[in-house]
C-alpha positions in Angstrom: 1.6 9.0 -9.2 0.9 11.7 -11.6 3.3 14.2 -11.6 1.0 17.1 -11.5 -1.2 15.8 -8.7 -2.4 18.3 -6.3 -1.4 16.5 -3.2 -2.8 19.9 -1.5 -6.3 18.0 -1.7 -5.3 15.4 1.0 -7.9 12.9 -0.4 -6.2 9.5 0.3 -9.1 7.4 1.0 -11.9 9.9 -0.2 -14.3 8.2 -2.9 -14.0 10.4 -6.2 -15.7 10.0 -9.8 -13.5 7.8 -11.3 -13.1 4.8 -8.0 -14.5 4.5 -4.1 -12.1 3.2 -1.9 -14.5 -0.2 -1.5 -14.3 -0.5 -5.4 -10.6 0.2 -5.2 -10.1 -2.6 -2.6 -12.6 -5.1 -4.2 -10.7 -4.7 -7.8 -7.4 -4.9 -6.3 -8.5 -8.4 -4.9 -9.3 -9.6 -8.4 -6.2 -8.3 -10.0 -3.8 -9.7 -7.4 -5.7 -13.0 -7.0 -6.1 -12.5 -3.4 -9.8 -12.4 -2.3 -8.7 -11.7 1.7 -6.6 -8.8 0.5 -7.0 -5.7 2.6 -5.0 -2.5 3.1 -5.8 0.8 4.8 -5.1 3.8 3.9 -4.5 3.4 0.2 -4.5 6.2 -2.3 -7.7 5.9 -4.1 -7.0 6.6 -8.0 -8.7 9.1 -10.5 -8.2 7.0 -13.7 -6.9 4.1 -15.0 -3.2 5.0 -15.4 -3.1 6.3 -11.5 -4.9 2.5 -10.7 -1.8 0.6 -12.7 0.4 2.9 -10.2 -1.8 1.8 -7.4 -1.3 -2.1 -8.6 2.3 -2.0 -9.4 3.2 -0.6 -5.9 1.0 -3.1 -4.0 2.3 -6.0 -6.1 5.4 -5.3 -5.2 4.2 -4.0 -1.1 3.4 -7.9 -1.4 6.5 -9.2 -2.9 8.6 -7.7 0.0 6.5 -9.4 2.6 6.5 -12.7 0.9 10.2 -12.8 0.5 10.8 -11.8 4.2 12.2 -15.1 5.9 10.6 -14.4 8.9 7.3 -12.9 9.4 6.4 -12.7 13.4 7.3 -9.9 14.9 8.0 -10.3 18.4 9.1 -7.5 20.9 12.5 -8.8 21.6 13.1 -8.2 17.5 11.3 -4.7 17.7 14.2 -3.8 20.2 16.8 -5.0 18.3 15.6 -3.0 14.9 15.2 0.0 17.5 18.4 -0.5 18.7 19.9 -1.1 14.9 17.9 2.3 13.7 19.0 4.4 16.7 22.5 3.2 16.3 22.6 4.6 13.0 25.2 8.0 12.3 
């Protein structure tokens, strides 16, 4: 992210002149060769350079979820990381 973004402009998902968030989405697909990829929420970017930033930090969003061993979540292990977090000094 751009150092001198105005994050006072809350604009997140908003369509702008450079990307909408459907383009956004639609090129993200191409680029990470995943043509069911979906996120919500994203930052939609005002140039190039902000898109790389938006790339890079999905690419590696993914990464994290593809390494995880396990990837059900079940309620029994969202009380145990509750009960890890809240244990925490």
């Amino acid at each position: 992210m751009k150092k001198d973004y105005d994050f006072s402009k809350w604009d997140w998902m908003d369509d702008n002149d450079f990307m909408t968030y459907n383009d956004l989405i639609l090129r993200l697909r191409k680029d990470l060769n995943d043509p069911e990829f979906f996120a919500y929420d994203l930052f939609v970017p005002h140039d190039e350079e902000e898109y790389q930033e938006v790339l890079e930090s999905t690419r590696e969003m993914m990464e994290i979820i593809r390494k995880r061993k396990d990837k059900t979540m079940t309620l029994k292990k969202l009380v145990e990381m509750e009960k890890r977090t809240m244990n925490r000094d």
